[in-house]
C-alpha positions as a printed Julia matrix, in Angstrom:
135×3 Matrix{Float64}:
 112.84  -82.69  160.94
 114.73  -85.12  158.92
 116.48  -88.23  159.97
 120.24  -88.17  160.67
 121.8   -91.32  158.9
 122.39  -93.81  161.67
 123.55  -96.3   159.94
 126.82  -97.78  157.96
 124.38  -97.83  154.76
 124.49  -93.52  154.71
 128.14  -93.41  155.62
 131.36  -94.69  155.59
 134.29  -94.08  157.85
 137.9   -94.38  157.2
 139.75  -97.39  158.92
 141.34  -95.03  161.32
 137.83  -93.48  162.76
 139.13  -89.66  161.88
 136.77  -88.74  158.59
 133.53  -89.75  158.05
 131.16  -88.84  154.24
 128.23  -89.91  153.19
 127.62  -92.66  150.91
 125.54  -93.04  147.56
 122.5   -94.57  149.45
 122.87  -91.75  152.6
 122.97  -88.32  150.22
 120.18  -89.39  148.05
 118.18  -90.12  151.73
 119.39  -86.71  152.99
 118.57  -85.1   149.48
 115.34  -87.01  149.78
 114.34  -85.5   152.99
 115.48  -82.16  152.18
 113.76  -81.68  149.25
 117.07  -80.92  147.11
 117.99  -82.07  143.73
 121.61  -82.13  144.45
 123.41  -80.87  147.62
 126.76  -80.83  145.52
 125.21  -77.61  143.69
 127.2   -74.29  144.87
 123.89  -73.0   146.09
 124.24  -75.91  148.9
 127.7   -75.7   149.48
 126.77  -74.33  153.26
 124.12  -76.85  153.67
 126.63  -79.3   152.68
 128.9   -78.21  155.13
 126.11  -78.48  158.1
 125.68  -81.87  157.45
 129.07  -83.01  157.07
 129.73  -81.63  160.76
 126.73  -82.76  162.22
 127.78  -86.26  160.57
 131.13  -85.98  162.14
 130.06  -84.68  165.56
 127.32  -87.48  165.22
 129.34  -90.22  164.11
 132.88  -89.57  165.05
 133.22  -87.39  168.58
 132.23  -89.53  171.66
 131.12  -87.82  174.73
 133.76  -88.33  178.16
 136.25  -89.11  175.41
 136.39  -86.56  173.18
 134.7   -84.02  175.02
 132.84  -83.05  178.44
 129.99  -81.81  179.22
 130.64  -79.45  182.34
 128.5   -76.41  183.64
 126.61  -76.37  180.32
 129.59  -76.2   178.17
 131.64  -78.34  175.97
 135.51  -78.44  176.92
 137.83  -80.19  174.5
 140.15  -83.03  176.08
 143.43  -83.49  174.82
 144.04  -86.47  172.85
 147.69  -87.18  174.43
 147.29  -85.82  177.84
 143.86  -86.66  178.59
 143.13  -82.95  180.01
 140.37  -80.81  179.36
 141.91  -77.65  177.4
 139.91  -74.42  178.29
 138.66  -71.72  175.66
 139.27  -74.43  173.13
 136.86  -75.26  170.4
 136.46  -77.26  167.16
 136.52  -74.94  164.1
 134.48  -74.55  160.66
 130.72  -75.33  162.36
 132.07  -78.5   164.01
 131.91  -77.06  167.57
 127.94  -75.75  166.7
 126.85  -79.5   165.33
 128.45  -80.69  168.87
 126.63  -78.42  170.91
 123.54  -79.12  168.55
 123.68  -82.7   169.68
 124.33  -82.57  173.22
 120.96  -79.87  173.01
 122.84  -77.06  173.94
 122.24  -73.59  172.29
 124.76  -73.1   170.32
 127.49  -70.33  171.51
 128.35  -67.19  168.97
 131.11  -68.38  166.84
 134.46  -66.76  167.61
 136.57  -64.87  164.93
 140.2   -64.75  163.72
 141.35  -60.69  164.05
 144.35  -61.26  162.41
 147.57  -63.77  161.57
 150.91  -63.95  161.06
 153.53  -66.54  160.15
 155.45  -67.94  162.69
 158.83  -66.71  161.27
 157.16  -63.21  161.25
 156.42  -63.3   164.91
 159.73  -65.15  165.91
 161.59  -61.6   164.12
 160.3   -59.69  166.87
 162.81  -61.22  169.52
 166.46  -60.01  169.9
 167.44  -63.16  170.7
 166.43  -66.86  169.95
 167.58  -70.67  171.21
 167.0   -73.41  170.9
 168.03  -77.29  172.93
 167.68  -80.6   171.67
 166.77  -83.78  173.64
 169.1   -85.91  171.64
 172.53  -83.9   172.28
């Protein structure tokens, strides 16, 4: 299995701690180790992707911060309130790289049935209001 880059050589992080990418030195490693001549080819794009959230879960989400470990699942806390939010998860592969490094099996992803705007949904009341906390 190949290293993950550990170090500030294979990435960079912005200077608020919220995106993380891989640097010149760490995608020629990773490209290295995979045996790929260039993981910015369309036929890597979802091996790309893998990497980028196991990067970010690596790198960027810190355990009793971020997230909890309870029961054998991963619950989500809030960033304002500090709560655990239930049937929450992170989306695009983020929440499978997260349970890949805490060495959990990873759960079946969900799936969007449908969507709507918001305007669209609002239409279906009779009636709205609203209230203001600077009235």
């Amino acid at each position: 299995m190949p290293a993950c880059p550990t170090s500030s050589v294979d990435f960079d992080t912005d200077e608020y701690g919220r995106s993380v990418e891989l640097t010149e030195a760490g995608l020629a490693r990773v490209e290295r180790e995979l045996d790929v001549t260039s993981l910015h080819d369309d036929a890597h794009y979802p091996l790309l992707t893998e990497i980028n959230c196991a990067l970010h879960a690596r790198v960027l989400l810190r355990r009793d911060v971020d997230y909890l470990v309870r029961d054998g699942r991963i619950g989500m806390i809030d960033e304002f309130t500090g709560r655990v939010v239930p049937d929450r998860h992170w989306p695009g592969g983020l929440q499978a790289a997260l349970e890949a490094k805490e060495g959990m099996e990873p759960d079946a992803d969900g799936e969007i049935l449908g969507s709507m705007p918001l305007w669209h949904y609002l239409r279906g009341y009779p009636f709205l209001c609203g209230m203001t906390g600077t009235a």
